[in-house]
C-alpha positions as CSV (number, residue, x, y, z in Angstrom):
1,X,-11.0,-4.2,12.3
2,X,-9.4,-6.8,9.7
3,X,-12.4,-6.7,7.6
4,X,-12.9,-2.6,8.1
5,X,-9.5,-2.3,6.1
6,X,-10.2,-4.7,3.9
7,X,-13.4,-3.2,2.8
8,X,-11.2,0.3,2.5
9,X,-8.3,-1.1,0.4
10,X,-10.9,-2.4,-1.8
11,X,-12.6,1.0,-2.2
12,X,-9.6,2.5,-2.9
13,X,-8.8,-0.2,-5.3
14,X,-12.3,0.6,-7.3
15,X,-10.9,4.6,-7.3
16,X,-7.6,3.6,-8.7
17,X,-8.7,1.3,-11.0
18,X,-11.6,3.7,-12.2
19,X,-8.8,6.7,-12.3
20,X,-6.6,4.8,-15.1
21,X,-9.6,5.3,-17.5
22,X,-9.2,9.1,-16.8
23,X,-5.4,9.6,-16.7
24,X,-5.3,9.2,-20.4
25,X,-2.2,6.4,-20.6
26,X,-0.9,9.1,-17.6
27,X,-0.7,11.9,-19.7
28,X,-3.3,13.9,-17.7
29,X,-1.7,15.3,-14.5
30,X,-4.4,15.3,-12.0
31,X,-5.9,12.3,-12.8
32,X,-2.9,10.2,-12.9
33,X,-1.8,12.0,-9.2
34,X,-4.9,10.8,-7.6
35,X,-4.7,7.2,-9.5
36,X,-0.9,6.6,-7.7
37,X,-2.4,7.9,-4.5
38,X,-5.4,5.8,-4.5
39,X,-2.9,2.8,-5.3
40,X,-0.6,3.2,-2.9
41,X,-3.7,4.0,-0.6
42,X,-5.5,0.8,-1.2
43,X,-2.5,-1.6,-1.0
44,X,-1.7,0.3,2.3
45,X,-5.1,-0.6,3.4
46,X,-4.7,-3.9,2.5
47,X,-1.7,-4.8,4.4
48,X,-3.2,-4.0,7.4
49,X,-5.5,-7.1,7.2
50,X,-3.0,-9.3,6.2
51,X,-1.4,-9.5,9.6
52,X,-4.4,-11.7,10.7
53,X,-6.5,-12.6,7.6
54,X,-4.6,-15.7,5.7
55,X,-3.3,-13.7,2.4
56,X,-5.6,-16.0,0.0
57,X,-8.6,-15.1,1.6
58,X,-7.1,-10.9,1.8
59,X,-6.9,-11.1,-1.3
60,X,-9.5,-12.5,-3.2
61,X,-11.9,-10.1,-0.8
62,X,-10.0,-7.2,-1.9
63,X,-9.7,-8.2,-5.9
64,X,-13.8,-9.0,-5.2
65,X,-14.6,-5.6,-3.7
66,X,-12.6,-3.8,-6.3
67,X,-14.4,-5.9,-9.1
68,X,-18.0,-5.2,-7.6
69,X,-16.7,-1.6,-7.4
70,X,-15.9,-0.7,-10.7
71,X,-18.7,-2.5,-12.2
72,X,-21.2,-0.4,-9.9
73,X,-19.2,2.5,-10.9
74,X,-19.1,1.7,-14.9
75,X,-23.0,1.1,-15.1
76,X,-23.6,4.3,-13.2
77,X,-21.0,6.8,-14.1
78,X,-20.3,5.3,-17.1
79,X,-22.8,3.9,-18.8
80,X,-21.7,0.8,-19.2
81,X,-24.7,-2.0,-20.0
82,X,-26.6,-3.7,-17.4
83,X,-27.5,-6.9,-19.7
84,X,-28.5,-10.2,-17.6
85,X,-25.9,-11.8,-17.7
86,X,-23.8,-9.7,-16.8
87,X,-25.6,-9.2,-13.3
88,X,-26.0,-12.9,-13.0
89,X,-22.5,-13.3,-13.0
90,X,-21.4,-10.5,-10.6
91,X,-23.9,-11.5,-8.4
92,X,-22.0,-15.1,-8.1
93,X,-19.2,-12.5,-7.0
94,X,-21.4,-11.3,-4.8
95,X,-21.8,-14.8,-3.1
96,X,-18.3,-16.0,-3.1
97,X,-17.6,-13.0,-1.2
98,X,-19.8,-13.5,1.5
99,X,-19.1,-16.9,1.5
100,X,-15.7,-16.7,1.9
101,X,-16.0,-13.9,4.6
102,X,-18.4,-16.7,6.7
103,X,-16.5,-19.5,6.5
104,X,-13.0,-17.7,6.9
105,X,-13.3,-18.3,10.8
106,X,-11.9,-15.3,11.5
């Protein structure tokens, strides 16, 4: 269940982090509403795991997730460029994550 929350927290992370473009330095009411809730959301989420993932490995799955999540979310939503290298590189993301979910031994 660990790895459930984890995946969660770092959703929520991708929504905050994508909200901050929108709340306009918080100015904008709405938008800077839902970016607090999705914060307090995803670091909510990510305690959860922490009481039997180590913290370094919680951590960098949750920074990773978020990363992966608002790059998905700024090529499709908003139009940021999909140029080679930037794929190659997120795709070594990609990697580390799995890698470090496989040999976290939990």
């Amino acid at each position: 269940m660990a790895w459930i929350y984890l995946l969660i927290a770092g959703c929520f992370e991708t929504t905050w982090v994508i909200g901050l473009k929108y709340t306009q330095g918080f100015t904008k009411l709405f938008p800077s509403i839902w970016t607090a809730i999705s914060m307090l959301l995803s670091l909510y989420f990510l305690s959860l795991p922490l009481k039997t993932l180590p913290v370094g490995t919680a951590y960098a799955v949750w920074t990773g997730i978020g990363v992966l999540g608002v790059f998905t979310v700024g090529i499709f939503l908003l139009n940021e460029p999909i140029e080679f290298w930037r794929i190659f590189f997120i795709s070594l993301l990609i990697i580390s994550l799995v890698g470090i979910k496989v040999n976290s031994g939990v």
